[in-house]
C-alpha beads as a LAMMPS data file, in Angstrom:
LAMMPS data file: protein, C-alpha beads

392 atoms
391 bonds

1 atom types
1 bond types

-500.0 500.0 xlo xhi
-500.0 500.0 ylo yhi
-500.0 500.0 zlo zhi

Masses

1 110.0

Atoms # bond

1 1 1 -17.082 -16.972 -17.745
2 1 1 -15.898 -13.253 -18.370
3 1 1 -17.678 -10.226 -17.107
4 1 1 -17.637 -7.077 -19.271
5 1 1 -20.130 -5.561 -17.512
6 1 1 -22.143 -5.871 -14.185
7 1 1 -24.565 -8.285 -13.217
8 1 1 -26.512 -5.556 -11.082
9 1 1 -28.435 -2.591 -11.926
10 1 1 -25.774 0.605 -11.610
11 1 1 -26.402 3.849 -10.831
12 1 1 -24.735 7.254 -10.934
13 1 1 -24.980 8.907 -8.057
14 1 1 -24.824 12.761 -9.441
15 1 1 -27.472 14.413 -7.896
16 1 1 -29.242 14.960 -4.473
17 1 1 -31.748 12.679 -5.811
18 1 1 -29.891 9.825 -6.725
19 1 1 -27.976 10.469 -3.397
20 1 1 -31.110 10.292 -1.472
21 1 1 -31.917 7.042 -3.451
22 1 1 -28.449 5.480 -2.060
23 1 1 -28.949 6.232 0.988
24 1 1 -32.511 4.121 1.322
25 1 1 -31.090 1.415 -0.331
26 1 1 -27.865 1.488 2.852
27 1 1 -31.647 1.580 4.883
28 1 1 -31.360 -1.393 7.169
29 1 1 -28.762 -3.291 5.728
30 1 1 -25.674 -4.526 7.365
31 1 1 -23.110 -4.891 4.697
32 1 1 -22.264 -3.459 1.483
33 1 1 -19.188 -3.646 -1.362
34 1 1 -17.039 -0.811 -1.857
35 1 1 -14.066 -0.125 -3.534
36 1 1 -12.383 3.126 -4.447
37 1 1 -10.519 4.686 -7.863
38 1 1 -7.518 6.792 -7.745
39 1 1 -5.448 7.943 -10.161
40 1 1 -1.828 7.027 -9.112
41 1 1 0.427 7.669 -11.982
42 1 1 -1.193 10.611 -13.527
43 1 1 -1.905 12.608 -9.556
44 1 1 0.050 13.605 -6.855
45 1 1 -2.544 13.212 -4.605
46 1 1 -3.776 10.235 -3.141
47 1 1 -7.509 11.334 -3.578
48 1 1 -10.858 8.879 -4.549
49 1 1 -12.175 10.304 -7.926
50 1 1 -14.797 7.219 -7.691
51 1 1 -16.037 5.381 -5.713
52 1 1 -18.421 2.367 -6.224
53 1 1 -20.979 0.642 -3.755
54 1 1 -22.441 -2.421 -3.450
55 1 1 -25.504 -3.238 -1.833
56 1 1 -26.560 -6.911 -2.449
57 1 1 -29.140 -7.831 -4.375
58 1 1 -30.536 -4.411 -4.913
59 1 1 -27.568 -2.663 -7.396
60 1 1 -24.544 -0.464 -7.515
61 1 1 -23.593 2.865 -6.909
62 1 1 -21.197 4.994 -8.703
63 1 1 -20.048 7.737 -6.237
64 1 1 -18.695 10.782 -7.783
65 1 1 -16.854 12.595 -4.771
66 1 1 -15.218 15.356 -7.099
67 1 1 -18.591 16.622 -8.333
68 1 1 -20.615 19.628 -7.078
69 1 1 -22.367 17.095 -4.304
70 1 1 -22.669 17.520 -0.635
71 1 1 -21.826 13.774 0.706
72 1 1 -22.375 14.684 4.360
73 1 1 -25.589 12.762 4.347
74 1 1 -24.271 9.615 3.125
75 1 1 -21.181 9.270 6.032
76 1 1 -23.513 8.046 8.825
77 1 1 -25.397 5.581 6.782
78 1 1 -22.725 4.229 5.090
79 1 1 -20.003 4.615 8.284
80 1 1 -22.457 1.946 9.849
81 1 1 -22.198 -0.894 7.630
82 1 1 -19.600 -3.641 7.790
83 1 1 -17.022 -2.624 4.621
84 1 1 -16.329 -5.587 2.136
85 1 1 -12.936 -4.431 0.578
86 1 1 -10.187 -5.888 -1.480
87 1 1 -6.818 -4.650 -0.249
88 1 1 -8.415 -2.432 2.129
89 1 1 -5.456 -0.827 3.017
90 1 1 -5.338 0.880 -0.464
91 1 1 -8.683 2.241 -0.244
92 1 1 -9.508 3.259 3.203
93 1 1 -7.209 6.152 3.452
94 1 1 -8.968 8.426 0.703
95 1 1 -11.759 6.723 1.590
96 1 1 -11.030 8.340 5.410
97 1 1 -10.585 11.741 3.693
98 1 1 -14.090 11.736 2.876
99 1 1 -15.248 11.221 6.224
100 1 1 -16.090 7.586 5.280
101 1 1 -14.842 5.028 8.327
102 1 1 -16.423 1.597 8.567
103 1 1 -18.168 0.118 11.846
104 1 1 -16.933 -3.440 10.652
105 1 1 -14.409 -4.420 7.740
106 1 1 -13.239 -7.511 6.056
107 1 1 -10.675 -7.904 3.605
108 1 1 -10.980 -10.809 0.652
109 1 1 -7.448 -10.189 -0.335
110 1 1 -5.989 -10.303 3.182
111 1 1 -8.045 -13.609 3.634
112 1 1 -6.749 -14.776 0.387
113 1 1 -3.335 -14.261 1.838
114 1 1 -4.188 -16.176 5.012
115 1 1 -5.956 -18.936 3.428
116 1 1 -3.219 -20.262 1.676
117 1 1 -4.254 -18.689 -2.016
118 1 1 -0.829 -18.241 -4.285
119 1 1 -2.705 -15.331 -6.374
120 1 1 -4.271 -12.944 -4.251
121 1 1 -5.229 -9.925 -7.038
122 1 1 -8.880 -9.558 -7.446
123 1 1 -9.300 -11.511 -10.785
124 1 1 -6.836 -13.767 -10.049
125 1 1 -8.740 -14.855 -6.748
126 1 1 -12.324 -14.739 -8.756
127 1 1 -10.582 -16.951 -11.464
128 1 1 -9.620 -19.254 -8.919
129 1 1 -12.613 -19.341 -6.724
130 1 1 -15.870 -18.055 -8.603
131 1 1 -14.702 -19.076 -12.332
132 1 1 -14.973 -15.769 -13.644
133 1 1 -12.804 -13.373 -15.309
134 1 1 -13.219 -10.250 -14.840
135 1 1 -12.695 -7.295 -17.476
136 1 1 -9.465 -5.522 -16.263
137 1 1 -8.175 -3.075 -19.414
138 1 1 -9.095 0.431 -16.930
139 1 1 -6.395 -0.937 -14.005
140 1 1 -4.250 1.937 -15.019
141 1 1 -6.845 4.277 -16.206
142 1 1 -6.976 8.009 -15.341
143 1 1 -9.950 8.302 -13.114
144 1 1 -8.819 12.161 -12.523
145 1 1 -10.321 12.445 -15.997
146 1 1 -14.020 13.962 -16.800
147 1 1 -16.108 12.665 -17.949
148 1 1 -15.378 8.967 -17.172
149 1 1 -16.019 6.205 -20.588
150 1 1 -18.598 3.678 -19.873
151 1 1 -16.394 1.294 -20.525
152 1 1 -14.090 2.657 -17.418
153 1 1 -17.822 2.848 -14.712
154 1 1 -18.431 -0.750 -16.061
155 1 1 -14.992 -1.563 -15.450
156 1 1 -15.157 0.160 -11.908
157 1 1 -18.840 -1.803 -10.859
158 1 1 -17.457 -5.109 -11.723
159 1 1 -14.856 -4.520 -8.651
160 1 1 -17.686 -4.538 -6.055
161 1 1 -20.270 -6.636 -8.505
162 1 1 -18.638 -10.164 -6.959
163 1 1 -17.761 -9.256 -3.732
164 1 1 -20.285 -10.840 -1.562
165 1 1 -20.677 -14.266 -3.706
166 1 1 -16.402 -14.010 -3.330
167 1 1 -16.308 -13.175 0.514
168 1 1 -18.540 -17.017 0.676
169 1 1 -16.432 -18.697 -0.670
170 1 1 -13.346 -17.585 0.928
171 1 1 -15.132 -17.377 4.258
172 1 1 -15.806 -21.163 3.486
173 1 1 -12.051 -21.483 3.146
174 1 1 -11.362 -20.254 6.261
175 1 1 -13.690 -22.623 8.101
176 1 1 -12.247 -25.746 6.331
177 1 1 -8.626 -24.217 7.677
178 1 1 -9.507 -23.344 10.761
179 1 1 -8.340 -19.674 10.442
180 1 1 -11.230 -17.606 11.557
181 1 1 -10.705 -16.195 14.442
182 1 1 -7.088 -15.205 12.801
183 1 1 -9.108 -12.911 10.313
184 1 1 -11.710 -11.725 13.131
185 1 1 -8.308 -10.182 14.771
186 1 1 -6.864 -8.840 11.491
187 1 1 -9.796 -7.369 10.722
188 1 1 -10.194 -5.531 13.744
189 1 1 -6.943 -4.457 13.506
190 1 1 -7.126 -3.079 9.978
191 1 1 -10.067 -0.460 11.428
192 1 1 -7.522 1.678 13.085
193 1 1 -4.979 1.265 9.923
194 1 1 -3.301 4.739 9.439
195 1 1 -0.608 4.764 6.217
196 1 1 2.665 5.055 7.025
197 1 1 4.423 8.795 7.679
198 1 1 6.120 10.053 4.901
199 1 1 9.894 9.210 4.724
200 1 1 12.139 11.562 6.236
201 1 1 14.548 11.697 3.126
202 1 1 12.251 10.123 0.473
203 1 1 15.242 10.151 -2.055
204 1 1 17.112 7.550 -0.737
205 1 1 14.489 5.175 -2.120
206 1 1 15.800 6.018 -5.788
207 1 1 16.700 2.918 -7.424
208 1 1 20.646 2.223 -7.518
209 1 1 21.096 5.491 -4.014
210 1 1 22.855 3.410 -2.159
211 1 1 25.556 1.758 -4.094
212 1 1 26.527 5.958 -4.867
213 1 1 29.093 6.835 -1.875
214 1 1 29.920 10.303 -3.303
215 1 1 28.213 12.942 -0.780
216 1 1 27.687 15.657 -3.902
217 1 1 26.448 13.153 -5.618
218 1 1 24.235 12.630 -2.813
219 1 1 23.242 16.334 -2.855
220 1 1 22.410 16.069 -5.765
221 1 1 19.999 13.390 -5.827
222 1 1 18.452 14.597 -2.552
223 1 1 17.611 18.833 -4.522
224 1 1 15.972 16.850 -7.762
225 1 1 13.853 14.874 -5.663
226 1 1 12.720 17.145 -3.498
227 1 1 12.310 20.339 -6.741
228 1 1 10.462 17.388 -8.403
229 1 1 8.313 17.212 -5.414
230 1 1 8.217 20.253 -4.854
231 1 1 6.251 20.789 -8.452
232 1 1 4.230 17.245 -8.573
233 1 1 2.190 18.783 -5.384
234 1 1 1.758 22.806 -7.175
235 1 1 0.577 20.763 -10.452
236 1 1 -0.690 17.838 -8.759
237 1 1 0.928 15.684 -11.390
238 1 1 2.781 12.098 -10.139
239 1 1 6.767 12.837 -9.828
240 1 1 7.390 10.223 -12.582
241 1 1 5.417 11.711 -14.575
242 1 1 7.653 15.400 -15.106
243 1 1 11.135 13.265 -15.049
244 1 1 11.330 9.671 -13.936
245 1 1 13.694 8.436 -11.221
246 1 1 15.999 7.228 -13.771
247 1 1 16.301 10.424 -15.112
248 1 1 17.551 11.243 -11.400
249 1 1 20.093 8.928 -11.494
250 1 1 21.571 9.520 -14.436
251 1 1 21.814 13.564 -13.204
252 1 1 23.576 12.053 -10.195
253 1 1 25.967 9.761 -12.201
254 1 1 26.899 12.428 -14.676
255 1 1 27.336 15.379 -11.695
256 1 1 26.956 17.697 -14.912
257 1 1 28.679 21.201 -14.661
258 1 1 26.618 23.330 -16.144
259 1 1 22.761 23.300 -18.095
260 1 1 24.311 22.597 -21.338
261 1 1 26.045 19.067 -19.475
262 1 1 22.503 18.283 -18.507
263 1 1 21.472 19.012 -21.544
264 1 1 23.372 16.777 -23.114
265 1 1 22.916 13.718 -21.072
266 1 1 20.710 11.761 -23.522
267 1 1 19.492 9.418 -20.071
268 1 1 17.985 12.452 -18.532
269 1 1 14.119 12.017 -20.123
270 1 1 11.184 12.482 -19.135
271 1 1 7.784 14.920 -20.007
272 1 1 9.420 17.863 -18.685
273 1 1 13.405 17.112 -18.880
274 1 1 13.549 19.748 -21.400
275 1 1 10.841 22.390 -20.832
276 1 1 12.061 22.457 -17.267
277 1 1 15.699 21.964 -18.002
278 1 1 16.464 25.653 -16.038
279 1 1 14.845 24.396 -12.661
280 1 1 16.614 21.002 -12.737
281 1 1 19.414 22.613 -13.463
282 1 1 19.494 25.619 -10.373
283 1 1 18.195 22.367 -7.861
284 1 1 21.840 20.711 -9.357
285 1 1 23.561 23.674 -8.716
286 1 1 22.498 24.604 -5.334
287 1 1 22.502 20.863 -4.302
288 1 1 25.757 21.602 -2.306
289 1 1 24.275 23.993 0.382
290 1 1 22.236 20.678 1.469
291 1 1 23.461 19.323 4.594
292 1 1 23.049 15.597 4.536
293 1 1 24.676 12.738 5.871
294 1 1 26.454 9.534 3.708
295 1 1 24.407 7.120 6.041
296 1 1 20.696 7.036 5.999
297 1 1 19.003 8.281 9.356
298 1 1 17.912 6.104 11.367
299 1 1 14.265 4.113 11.155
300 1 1 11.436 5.811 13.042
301 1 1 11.401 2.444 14.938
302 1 1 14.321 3.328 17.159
303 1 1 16.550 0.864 15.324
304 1 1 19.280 0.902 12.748
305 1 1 18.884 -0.089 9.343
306 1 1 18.563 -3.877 9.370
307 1 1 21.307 -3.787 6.415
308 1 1 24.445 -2.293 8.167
309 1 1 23.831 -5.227 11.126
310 1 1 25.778 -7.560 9.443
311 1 1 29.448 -4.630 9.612
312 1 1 27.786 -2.417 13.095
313 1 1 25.710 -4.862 15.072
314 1 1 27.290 -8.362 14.299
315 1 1 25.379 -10.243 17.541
316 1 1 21.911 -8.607 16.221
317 1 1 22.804 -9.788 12.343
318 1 1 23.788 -13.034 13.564
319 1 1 20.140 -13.567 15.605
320 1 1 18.012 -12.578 12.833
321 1 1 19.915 -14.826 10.549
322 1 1 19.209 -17.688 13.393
323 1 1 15.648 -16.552 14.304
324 1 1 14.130 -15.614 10.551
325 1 1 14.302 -19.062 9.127
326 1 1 12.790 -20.322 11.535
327 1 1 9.551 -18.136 11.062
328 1 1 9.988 -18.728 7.698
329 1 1 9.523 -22.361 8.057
330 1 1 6.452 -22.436 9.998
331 1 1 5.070 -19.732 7.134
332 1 1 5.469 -22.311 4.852
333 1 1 3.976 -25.045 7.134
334 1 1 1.064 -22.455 7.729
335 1 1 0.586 -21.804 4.103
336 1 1 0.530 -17.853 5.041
337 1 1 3.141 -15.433 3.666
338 1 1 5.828 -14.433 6.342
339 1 1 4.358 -10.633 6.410
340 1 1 1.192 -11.778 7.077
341 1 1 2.589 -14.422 9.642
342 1 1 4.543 -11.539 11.399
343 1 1 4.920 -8.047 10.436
344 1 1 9.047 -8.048 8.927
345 1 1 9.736 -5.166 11.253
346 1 1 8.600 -6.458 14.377
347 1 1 10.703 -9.268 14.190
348 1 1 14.134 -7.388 13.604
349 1 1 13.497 -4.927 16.663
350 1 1 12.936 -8.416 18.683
351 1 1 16.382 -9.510 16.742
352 1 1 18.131 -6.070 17.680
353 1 1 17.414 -5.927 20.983
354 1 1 15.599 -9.002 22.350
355 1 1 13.484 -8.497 25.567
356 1 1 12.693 -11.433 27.948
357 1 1 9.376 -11.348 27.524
358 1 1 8.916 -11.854 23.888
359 1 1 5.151 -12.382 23.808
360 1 1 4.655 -8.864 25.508
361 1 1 7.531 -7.060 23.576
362 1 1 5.877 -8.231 20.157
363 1 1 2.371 -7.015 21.701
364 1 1 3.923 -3.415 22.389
365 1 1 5.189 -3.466 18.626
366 1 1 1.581 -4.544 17.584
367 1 1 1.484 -7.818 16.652
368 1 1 -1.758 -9.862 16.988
369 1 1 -2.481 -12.321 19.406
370 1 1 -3.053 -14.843 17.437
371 1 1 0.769 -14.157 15.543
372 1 1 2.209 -14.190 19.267
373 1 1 0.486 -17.592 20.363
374 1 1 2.065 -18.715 17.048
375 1 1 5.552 -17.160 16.611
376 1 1 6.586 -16.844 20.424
377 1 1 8.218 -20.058 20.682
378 1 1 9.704 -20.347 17.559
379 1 1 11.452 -16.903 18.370
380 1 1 12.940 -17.768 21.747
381 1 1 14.376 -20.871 20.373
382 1 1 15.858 -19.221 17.500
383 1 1 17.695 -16.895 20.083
384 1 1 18.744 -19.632 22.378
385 1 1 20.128 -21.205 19.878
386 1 1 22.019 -17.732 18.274
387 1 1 23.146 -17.275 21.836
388 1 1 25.308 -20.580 22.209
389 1 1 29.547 -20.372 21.366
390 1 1 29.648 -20.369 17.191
391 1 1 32.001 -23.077 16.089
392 1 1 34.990 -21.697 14.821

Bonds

1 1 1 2
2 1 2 3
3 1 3 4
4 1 4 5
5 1 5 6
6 1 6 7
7 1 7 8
8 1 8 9
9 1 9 10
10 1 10 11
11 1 11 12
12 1 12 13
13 1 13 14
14 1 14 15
15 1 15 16
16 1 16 17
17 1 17 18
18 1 18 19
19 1 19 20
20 1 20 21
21 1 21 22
22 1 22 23
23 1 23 24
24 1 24 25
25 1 25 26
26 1 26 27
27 1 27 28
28 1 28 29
29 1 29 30
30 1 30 31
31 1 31 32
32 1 32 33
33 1 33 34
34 1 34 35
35 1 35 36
36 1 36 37
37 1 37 38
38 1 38 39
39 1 39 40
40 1 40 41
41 1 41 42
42 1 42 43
43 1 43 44
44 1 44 45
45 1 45 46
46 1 46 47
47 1 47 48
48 1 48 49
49 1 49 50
50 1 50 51
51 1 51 52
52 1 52 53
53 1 53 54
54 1 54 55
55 1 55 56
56 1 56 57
57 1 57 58
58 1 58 59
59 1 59 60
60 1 60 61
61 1 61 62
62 1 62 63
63 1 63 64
64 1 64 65
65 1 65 66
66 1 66 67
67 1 67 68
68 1 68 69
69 1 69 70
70 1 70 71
71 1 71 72
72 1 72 73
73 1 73 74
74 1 74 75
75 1 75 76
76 1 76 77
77 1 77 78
78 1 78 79
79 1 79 80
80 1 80 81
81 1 81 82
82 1 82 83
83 1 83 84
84 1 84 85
85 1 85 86
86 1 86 87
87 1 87 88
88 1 88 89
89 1 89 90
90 1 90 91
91 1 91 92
92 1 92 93
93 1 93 94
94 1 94 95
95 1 95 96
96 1 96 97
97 1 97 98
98 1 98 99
99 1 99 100
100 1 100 101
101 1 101 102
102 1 102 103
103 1 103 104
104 1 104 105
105 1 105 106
106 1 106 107
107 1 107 108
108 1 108 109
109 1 109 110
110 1 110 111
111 1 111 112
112 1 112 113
113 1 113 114
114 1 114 115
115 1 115 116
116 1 116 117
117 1 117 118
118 1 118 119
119 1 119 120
120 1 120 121
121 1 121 122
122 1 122 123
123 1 123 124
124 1 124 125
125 1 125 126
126 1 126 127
127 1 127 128
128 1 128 129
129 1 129 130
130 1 130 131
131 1 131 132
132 1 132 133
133 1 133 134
134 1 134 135
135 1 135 136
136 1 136 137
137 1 137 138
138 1 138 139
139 1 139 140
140 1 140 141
141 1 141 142
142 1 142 143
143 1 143 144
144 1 144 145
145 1 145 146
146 1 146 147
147 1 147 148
148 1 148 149
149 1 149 150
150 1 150 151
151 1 151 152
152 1 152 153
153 1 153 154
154 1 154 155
155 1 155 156
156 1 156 157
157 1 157 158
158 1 158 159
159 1 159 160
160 1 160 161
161 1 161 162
162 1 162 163
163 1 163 164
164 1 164 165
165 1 165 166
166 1 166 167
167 1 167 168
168 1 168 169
169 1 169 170
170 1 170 171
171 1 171 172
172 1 172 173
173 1 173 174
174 1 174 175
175 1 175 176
176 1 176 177
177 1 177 178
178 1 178 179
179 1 179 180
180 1 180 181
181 1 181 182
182 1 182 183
183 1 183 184
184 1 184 185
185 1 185 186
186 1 186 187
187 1 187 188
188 1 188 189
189 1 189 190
190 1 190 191
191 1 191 192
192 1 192 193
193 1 193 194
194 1 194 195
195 1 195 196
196 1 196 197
197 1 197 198
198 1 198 199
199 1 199 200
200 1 200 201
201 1 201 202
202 1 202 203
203 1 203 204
204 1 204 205
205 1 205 206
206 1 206 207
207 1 207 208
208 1 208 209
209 1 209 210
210 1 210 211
211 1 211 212
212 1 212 213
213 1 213 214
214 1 214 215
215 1 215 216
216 1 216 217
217 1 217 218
218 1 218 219
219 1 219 220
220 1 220 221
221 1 221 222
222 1 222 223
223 1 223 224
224 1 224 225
225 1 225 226
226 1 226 227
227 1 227 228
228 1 228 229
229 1 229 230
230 1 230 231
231 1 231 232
232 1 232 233
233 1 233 234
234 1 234 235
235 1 235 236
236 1 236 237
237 1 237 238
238 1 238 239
239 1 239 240
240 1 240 241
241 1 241 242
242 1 242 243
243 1 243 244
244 1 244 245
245 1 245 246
246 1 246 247
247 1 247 248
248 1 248 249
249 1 249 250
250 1 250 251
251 1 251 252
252 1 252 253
253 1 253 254
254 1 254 255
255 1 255 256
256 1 256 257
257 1 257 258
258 1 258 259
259 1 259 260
260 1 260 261
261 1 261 262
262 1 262 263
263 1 263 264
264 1 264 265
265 1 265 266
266 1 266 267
267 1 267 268
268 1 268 269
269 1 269 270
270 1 270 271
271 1 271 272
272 1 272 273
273 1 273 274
274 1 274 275
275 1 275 276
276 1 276 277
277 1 277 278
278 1 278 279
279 1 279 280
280 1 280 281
281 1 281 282
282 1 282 283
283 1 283 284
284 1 284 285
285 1 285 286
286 1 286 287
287 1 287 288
288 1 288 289
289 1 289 290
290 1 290 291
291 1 291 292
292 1 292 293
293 1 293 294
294 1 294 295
295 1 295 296
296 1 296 297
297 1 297 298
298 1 298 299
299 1 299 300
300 1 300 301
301 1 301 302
302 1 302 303
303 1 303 304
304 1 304 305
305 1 305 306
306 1 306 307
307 1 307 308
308 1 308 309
309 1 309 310
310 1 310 311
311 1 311 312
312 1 312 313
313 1 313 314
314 1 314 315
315 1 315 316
316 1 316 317
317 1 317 318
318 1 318 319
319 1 319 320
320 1 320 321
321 1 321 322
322 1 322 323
323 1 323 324
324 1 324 325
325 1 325 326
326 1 326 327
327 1 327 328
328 1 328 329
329 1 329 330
330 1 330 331
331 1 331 332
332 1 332 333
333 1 333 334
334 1 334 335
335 1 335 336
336 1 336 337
337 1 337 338
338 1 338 339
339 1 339 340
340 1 340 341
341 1 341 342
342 1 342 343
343 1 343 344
344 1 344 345
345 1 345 346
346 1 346 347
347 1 347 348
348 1 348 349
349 1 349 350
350 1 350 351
351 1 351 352
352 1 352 353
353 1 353 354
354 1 354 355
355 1 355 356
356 1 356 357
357 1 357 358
358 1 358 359
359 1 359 360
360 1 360 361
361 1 361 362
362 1 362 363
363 1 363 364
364 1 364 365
365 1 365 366
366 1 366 367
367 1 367 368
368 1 368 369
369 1 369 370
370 1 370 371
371 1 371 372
372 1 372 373
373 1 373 374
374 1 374 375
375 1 375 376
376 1 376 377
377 1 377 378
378 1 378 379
379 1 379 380
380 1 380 381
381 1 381 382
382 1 382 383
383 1 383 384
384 1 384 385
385 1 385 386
386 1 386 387
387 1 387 388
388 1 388 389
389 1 389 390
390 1 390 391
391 1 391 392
């Protein structure tokens, strides 16, 4: 069955009326659907421009938090309802902005993960489990925009419209594979989830930076960025969205000399490649006065970069190689995905500098317990056996 629109009644909530009418329906209830719009792509900023919630039974509510509408009286009511969320970790911190911070959470696409589910996007997972299909032409929509189509606030209430009948039968799922009390720790967890800082030098994630050894051309790459960023937040526009990263790199392959070089690189696009040409061009120019380094810094988490182990830190390359297929393997036994099994990172710093009490150093990381009953002996078996003499 597809779903074009909703099932249950929606409402707008524009007005201190229809705020006042939310907040009886939250009145005694202990959960509700809710699920937020940004508009990644077309914003800088990470903001909600809607958000949508679900009480059971009753009907839906279509939050506008950019309006002229004082919200304060809706963050206690709704702060004291369990959250049901899908990929909470994408909503929660705009969400968070608002003041909004759930008493109790649970995740249907983390529990997809953990289940065992291939698919884990919200249609795919109602295809799978509830036989619907749900509309999805809006995934990439401006919700910045004013006013919103009907089409898009239909769009947005089918998100939270299945929720609850989807949360049975994945909860279901997790009874029949014994993997409840995993999700009662995850979701626990996920109520003190912060996003991760901001990268020190946010350039070096440009597609193709590290195969380019040339330090100006390093310089260079590192003063577009950060001018491009620099505008994005003034105009909150997305970066890609003035030039694209490409664009970038093909600045930084062509080192031009001068505007008219720029100019003339027919690779360097983008909305405002040309209407901004003299700013790209005085970031190129006075790229040189940067001081950076050929080597990235170092990882907040007090290690190197797992990807120079293998020429710096030979004995920590050769115990990840030993340990990670074996956590791998029992992923695959477990039907969970490896980052779900054990967070990547935690298991290199165990790799880089192993500890001999693995349980507690993976605790002090912040792995779960229910990862450390699980993974603990499978690590310190993969380094015992990356500690014996290698063949030659």
């Amino acid at each position: 069955m597809r779903l074009d629109k909703p099932r249950l009644p929606v409402h707008s909530v524009d007005s201190e009326t229809s705020l006042s009418e939310l907040v009886a329906a939250l009145d005694g209830v202990q959960q509700v659907a809710i699920d937020a719009e940004r508009a990644s792509g077309f914003r800088y900023s990470q903001r909600a421009y809607l958000i949508q919630i679900a009480v059971r039974d009753l009907g839906i509510w279509l939050v506008d938090p950019v309006a002229d509408l004082d919200l304060t009286d809706l963050i206690a009511p709704l702060n004291s309802k369990t959250w049901l969320l899908h990929a909470a970790t994408q909503d929660l911190p705009c969400l968070a902005e608002l003041g909004f911070k759930p008493a109790g959470l649970i995740d249907t696409e983390l529990t997809a993960r953990i289940v065992g589910l291939e698919r884990v996007g919200l249609g795919s997972v109602c295809e799978s489990l509830l036989e619907i299909e749900l509309a999805k032409e809006h995934s990439a929509a401006d919700w910045s925009q004013r006013p919103l189509t009907q089409e898009m606030l239909d769009y947005a209430a089918l998100d939270v419209d299945v929720m609850f009948e989807l949360w049975e039968k994945l909860s279901e799922l997790a009874h029949e594979t014994d993997k409840e009390a995993w999700l009662a720790e995850e979701f626990e967890h996920l109520l003190d989830f912060k996003p991760k800082p901001a990268l020190e030098e946010p350039w070096r994630g440009l597609p193709g930076i590290s195969r380019i050894k040339d330090l100006a051309k390093l310089k260079i790459a590192a003063s577009l960025h950060a001018t491009r960023d620099a505008i994005a937040i003034e105009k909150d526009i997305a970066p890609g969205r003035l030039i694209p990263d490409r664009s970038i790199m093909a600045a930084v392959n062509q080192a031009p000399k001068s505007r008219s070089d720029l100019a003339n690189n027919k690779e360097f696009q983008g909305r405002a490649s040309r209407t901004l040409l003299s700013t790209w061009w005085e970031a190129i120019a006075k790229a040189q006065e940067l001081e950076i380094s050929l080597e990235p810094a170092e990882k907040g988490n007090g290690i190197p970069n797992h990807k120079s182990w293998e020429r710096r830190f030979p004995e920590a390359h050769h115990r990840l190689e030993v340990v990670r297929p074996l956590v791998l393997a029992m992923a695959a036994e477990l039907k969970i995905p490896v980052e779900n099994l054990l967070t990547p990172d935690y298991l290199r710093r165990v790799c880089f500098e192993p500890q001999q009490d693995v349980a507690k150093q993976l605790s002090e990381y912040g792995a779960r317990k229910w990862q450390i009953d699980l993974v603990t002996e499978v690590i310190q078996k993969g380094l015992l056996d990356a500690a014996q003499p290698q063949s030659a």
